[in-house]
C-alpha positions as CSV (number, residue, x, y, z in Angstrom):
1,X,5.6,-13.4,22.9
2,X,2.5,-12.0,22.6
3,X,3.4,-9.1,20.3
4,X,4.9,-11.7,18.0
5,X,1.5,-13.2,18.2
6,X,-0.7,-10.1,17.4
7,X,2.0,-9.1,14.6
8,X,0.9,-12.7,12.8
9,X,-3.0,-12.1,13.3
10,X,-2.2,-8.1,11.5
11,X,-0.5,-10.0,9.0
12,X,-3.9,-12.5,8.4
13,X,-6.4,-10.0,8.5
14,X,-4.5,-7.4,6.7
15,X,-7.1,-8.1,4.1
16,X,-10.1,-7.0,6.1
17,X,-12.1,-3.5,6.2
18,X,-13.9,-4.1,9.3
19,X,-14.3,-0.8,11.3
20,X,-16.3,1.7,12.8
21,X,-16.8,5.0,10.8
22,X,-17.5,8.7,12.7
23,X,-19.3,11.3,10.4
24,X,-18.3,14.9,11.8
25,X,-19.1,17.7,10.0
26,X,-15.2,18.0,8.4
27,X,-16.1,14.6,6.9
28,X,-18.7,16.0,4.2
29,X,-17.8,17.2,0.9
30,X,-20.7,19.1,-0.9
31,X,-23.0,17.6,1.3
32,X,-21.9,14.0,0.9
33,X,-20.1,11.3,3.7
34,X,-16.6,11.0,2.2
35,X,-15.1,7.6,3.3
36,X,-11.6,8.8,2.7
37,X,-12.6,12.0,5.3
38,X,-14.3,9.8,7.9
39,X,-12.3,9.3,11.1
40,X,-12.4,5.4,11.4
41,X,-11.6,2.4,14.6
42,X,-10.7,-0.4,11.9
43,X,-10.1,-4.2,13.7
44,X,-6.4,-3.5,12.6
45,X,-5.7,-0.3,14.5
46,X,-6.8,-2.1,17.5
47,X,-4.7,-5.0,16.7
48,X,-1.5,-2.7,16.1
49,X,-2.4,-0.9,19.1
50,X,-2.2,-3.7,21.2
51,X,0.6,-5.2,19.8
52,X,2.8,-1.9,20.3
53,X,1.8,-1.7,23.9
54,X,2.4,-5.6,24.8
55,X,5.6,-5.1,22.4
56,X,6.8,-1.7,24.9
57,X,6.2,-3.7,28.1
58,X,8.1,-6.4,27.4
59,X,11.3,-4.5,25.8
60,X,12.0,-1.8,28.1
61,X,15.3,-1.0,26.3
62,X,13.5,-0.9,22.4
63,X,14.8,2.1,20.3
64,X,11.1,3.6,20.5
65,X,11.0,3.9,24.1
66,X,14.6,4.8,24.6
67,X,16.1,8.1,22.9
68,X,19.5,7.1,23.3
69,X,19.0,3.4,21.5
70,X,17.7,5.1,18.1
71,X,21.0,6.1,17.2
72,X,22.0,3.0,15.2
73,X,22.4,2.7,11.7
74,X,18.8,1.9,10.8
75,X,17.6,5.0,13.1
76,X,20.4,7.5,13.0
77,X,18.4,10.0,10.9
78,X,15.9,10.0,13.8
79,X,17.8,12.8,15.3
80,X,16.4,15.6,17.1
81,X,16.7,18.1,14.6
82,X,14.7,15.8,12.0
83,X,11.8,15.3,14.5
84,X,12.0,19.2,15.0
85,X,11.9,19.9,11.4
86,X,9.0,17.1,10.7
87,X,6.7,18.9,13.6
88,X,6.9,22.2,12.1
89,X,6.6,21.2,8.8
90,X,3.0,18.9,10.3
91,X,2.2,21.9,12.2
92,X,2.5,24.4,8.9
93,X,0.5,21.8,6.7
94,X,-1.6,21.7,9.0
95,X,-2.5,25.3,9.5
96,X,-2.4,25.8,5.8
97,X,-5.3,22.9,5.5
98,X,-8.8,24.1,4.4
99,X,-10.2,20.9,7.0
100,X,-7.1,21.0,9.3
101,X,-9.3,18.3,11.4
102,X,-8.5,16.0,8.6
103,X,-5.5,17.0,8.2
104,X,-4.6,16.0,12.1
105,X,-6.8,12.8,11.4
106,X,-4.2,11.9,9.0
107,X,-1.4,12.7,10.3
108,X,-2.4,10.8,13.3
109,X,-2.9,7.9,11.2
110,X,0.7,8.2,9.9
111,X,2.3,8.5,13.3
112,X,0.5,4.8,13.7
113,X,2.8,3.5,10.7
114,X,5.6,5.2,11.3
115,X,5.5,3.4,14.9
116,X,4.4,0.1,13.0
117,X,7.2,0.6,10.7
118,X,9.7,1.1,13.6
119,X,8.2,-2.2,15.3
120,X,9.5,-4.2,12.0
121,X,12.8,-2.8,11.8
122,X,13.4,-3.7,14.9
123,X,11.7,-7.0,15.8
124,X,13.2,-8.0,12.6
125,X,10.4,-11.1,11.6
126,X,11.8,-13.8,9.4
127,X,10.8,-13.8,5.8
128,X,9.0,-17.6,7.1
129,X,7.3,-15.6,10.1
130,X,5.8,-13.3,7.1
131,X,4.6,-15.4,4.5
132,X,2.3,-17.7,6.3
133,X,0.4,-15.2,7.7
134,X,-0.1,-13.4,4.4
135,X,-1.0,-16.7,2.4
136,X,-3.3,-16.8,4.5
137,X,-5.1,-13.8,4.1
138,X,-3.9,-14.2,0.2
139,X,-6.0,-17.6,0.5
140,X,-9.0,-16.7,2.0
141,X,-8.9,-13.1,-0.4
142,X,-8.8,-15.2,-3.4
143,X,-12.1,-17.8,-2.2
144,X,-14.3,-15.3,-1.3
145,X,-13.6,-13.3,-4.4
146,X,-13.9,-16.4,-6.2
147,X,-17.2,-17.2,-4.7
148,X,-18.6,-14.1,-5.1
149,X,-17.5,-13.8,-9.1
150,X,-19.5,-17.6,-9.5
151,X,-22.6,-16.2,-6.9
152,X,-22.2,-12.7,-9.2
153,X,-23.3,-11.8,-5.6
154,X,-21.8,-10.7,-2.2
155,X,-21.8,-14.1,0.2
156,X,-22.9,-12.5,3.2
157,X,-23.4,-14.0,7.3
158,X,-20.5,-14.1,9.2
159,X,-18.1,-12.4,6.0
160,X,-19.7,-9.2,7.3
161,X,-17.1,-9.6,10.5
162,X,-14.2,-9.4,8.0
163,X,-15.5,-6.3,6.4
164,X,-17.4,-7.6,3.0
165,X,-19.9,-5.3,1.8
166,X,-23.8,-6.4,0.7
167,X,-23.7,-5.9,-3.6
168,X,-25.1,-7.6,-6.3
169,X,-24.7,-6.9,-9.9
170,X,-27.6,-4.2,-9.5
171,X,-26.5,-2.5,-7.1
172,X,-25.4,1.4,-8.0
173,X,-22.0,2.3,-9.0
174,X,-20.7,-1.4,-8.5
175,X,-18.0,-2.2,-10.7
176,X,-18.5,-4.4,-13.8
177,X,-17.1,-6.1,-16.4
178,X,-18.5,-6.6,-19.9
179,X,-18.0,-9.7,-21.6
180,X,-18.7,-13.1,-22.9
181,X,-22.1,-10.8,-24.0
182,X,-22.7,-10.2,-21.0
183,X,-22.4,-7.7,-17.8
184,X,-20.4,-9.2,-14.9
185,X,-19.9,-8.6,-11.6
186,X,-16.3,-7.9,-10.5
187,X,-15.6,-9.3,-7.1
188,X,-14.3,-7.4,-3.8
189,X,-13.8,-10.1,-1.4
190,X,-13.1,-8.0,1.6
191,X,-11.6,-4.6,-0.1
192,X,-13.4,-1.4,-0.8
193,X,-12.8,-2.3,-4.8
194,X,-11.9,-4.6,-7.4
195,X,-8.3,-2.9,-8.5
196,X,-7.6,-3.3,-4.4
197,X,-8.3,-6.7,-4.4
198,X,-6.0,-6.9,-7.7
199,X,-3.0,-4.6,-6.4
200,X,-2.5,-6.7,-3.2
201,X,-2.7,-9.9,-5.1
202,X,-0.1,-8.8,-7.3
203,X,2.1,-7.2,-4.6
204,X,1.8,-10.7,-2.9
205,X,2.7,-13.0,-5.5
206,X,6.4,-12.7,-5.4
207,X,6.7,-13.8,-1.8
208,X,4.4,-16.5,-2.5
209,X,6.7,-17.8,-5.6
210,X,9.9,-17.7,-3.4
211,X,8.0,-19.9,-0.5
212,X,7.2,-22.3,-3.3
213,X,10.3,-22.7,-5.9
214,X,13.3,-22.2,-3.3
215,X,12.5,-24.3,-0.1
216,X,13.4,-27.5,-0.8
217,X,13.4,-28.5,2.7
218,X,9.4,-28.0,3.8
219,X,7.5,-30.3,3.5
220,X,5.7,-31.6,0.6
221,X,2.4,-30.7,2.0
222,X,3.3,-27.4,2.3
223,X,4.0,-27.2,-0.7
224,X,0.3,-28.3,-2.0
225,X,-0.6,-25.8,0.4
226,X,1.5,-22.8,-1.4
227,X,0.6,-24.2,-4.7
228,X,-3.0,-23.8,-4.4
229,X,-2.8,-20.6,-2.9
230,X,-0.9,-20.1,-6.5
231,X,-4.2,-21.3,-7.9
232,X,-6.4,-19.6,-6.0
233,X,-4.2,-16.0,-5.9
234,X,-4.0,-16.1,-10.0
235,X,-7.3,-17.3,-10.7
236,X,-8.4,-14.3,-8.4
237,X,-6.2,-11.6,-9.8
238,X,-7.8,-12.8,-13.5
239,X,-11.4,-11.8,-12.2
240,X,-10.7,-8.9,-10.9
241,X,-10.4,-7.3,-14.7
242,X,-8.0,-4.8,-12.9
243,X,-5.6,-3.9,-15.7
244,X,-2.9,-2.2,-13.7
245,X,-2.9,-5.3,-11.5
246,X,-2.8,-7.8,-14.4
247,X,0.8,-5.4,-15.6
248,X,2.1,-5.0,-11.8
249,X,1.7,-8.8,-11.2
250,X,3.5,-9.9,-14.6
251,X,6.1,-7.9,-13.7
252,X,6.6,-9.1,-10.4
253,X,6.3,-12.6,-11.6
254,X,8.4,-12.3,-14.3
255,X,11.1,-10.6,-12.1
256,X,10.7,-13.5,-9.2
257,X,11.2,-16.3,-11.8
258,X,14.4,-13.9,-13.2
259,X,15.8,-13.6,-9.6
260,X,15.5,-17.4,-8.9
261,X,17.3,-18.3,-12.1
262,X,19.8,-16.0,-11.5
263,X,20.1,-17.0,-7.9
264,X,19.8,-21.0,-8.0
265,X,22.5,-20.4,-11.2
266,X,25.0,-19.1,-8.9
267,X,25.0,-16.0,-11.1
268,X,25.5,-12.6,-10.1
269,X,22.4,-10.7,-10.0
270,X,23.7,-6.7,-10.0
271,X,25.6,-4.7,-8.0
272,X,25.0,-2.3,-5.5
273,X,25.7,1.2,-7.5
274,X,23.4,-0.3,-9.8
275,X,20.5,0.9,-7.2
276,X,22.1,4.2,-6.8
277,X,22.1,5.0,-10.4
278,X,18.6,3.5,-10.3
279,X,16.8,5.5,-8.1
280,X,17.2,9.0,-10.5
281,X,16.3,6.9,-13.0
282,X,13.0,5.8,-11.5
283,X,11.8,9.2,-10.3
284,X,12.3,10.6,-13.9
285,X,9.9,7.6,-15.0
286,X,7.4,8.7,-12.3
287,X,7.3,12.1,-13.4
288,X,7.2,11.3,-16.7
289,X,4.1,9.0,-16.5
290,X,2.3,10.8,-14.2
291,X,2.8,13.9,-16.5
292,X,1.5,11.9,-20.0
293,X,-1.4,10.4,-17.9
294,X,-2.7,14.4,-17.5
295,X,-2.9,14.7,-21.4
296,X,-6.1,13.6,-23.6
297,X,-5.0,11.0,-24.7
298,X,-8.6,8.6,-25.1
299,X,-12.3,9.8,-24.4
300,X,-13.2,6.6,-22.6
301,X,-14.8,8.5,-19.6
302,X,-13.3,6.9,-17.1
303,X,-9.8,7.7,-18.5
304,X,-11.2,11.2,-18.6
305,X,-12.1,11.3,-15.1
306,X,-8.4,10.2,-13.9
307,X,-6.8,13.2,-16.8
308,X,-9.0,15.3,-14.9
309,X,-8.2,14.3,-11.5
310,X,-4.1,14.3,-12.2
311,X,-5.0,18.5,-13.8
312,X,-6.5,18.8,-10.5
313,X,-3.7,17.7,-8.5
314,X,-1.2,19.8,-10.5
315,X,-2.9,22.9,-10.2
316,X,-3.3,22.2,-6.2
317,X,0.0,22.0,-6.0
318,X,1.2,24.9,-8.2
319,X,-1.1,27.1,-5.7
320,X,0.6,25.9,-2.5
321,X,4.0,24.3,-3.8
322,X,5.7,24.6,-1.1
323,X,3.8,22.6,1.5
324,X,0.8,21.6,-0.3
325,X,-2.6,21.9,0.7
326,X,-2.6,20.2,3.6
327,X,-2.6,16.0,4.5
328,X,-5.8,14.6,3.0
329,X,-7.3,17.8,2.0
330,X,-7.6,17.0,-1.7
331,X,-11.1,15.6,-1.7
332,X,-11.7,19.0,0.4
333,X,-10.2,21.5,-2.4
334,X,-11.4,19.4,-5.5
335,X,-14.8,21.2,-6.0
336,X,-12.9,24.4,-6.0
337,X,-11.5,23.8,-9.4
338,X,-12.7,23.3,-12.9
339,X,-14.2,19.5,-12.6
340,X,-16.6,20.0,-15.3
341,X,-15.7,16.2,-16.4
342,X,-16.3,15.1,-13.2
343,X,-19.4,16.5,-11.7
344,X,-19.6,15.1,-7.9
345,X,-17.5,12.8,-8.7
346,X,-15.6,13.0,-5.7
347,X,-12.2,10.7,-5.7
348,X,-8.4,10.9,-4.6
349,X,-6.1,11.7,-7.6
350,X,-5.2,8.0,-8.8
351,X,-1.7,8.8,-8.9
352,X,0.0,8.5,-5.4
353,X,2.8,10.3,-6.2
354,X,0.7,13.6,-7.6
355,X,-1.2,12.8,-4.3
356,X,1.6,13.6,-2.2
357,X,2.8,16.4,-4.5
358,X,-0.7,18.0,-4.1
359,X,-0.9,17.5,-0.2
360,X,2.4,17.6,0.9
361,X,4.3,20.3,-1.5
362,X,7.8,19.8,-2.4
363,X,8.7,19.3,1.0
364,X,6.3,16.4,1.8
365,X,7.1,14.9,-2.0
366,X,11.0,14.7,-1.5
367,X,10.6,13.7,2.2
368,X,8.8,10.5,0.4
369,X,11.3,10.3,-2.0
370,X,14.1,9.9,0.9
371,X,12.1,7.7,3.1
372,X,11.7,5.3,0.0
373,X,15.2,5.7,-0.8
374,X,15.9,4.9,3.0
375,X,14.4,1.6,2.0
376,X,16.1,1.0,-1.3
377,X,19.5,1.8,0.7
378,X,18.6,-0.9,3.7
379,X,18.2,-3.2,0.7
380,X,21.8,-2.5,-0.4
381,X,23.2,-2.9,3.0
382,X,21.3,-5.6,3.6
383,X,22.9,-7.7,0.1
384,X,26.5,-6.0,1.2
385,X,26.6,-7.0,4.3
386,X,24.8,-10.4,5.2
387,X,26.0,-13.5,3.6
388,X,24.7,-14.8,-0.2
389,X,21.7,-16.8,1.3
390,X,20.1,-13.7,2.7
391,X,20.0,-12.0,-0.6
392,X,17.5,-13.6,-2.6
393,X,14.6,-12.6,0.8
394,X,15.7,-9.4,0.6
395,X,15.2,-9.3,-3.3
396,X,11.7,-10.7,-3.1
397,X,10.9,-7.5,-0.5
398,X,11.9,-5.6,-2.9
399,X,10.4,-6.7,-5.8
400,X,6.6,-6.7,-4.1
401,X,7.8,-3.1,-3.1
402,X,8.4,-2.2,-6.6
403,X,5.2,-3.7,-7.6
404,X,3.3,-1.7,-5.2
405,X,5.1,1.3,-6.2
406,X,4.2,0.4,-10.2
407,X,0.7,0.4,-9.0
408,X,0.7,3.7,-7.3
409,X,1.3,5.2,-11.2
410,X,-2.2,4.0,-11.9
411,X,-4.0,4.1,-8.3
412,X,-4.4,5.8,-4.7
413,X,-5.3,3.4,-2.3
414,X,-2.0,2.2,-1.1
415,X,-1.6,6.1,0.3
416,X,-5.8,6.5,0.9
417,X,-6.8,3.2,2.2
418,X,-6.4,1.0,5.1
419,X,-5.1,-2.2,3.9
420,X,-3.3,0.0,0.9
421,X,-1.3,2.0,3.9
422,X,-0.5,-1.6,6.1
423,X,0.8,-3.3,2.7
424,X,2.7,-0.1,2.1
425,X,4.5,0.2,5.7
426,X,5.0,-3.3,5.9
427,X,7.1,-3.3,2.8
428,X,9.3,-0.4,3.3
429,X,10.1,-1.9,6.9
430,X,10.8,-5.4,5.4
431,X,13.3,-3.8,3.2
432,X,15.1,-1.5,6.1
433,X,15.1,-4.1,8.5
């Protein structure tokens, strides 16, 4: 079918930034464009577009565009008093928004996930479906930043379709590494940053380890193909000199290789309740962390700038706590507090979680909470309910979903960007599905 189609070529240029960017008026901040503000067409809306409408026409009877179909167990909380109560609370967040046109601009783009998400959970792709198409955008990632890390260049000509950017190690405000007595350049293949380029790397290398180490039956040249993609993928991920990305992907790798163990030992890997008790567990951590990371702990300025930002966040929500200061408004109400560290330095709080806090309130922060514990819960039904050979798929979704939300301690983009926001819904609809 052709939405099947379209769903693959998402999954393959997932990677890509290529769009066109609108500059309003509500997309300044002190006088400045603001990326993060700009109302933008990316290649990938189009492409989900597309594949929602070809997806609609040919299932009549799908739980989207039937009311009385959404009432199974993967939809049931889709019930008309939890749409009701979602509107008003938009509706209030949005009137409370300094820019409220952002604020629709974002909320717009998360009805566009929300429907994406709702296409996986109920299309259901196959974990084989899933992986090829990433690999491939893994594989091509991993060259071009390769490439551009030996050229200490970007490559330019046709990489401009797929979204690169024109840099050299000259050029202002690009990232850098020092080392080896030198300055080096830090590649981007086709993602705004480095630490992007990193995170999705990271969040991809468990599903790439399960394609390679538990399919005996593919063929052998597929498995040369996985296993350079290895190559490429760590190689890539090592360039990037993204710290959190380097601690995300060891953890996911060394959970993968754990999982496999377990599994191809015939031992039991947990139980169910273990993921119940889990879940207060993990929000305790978040807070935790995210609290530390606002004290002084070093003067390195950059770790200044993120102490300041996380203050920042904080004191936006303790002004509004209830529904924060509206969706995407926190690049609009950072100059009104004490940014003395930062100067212009205008950037989302690297901490998704304080993100949401500070746009969202409480409301919008334990609405997150559920929807990730809606996923986390799909995951348990899933192990409970399908037979043993279905666990170990499930496990890997999880474990690149765990990596992703590791990396959301340390960085914004997965809430704030594009490709961050695809990666993000894909994942949580893998795991419900």
């Amino acid at each position: 079918m052709l939405h099947r189609t379209l769903f693959s070529l998402l999954l393959i240029l997932l990677p890509t930034q290529l769009g066109f960017h609108f500059w309003p008026e509500w997309a300044f901040v002190l006088g400045r464009r603001v990326d993060y503000l700009s109302p933008t067409v990316y290649l990938t809306d189009f492409i989900i577009v597309s594949m929602l409408v070809s997806w609609l026409y040919a299932n009549p009877k799908s739980e989207i565009r039937n009311p009385k179909q959404i009432q199974n167990h993967k939809f049931k909380f889709l019930n008309w008093k939890t749409i009701a109560f979602v509107v008003c609370f938009v509706g209030i967040n949005i009137y409370i928004a300094s820019n409220p046109w952002v604020a629709v601009y974002k909320w717009f783009k998360v009805l566009e996930f929300v429907c994406l998400g709702l296409y996986v959970v109920s299309t259901k792709p196959r974990l084989s479906a899933v992986v090829f198409p990433l690999s491939v955008g893994v594989l091509y990632s991993s060259v071009i930043a390769i490439t551009q890390f030996l050229l200490q260049r970007s490559i330019g000509g046709p990489l401009w379709f797929l979204g690169e950017r024109t840099f050299d190690i000259t050029t202002p405000g690009i990232a850098r590494w020092e080392g080896f007595g030198r300055l080096l350049l830090r590649p981007y293949a086709t993602f705004p940053h480095p630490n992007v380029l990193g995170g999705y790397i990271a969040t991809m290398l468990p599903l790439l380890i399960v394609q390679l180490s538990n399919y005996p039956i593919i063929k052998f040249s597929n498995k040369i193909f996985y296993a350079l993609i290895m190559l490429f993928a760590c190689i890539a991920l090592v360039i990037t000199f993204s710290r959190s990305a380097w601690v995300a992907g060891a953890f996911g790798i060394g959970i993968t290789y754990y999982v496999l163990w377990r599994t191809q030992s015939k031992r039991p890997l947990f139980f169910p309740s273990v993921i119940r008790h889990t879940l207060p567990m993990l929000f305790v951590i978040f807070v935790t962390v995210s609290a530390a990371l606002s004290l002084p702990l070093s003067s390195d300025e950059s770790f200044m700038r993120r102490v300041e930002l996380n203050r920042a966040a904080i004191a936006m929500w303790r002004a509004s706590p209830i529904a924060g200061v509206g969706l995407g408004n926190f690049l609009v109400e950072l100059p009104s507090y004490d940014i003395s560290r930062l100067g212009n330095y205008l950037q989302p709080v690297h901490n998704i979680y304080l993100l949401v806090l500070a746009e969202t309130g409480v409301v919008g922060f334990i609405v997150f909470v559920v929807l990730m514990a809606h996923g986390m819960r799909g995951f348990v039904l899933r192990i409970t309910d399908r037979k043993k050979k279905f666990v170990l798929h499930t496990m890997i979704y999880l474990i690149s979903f765990a990596t992703f939300l590791v990396l959301g301690l340390f960085d914004h983009y997965s809430l704030t960007l594009q490709q961050g926001q695809l990666l993000f819904t894909l994942l949580i609809a893998f795991l419900v599905q």
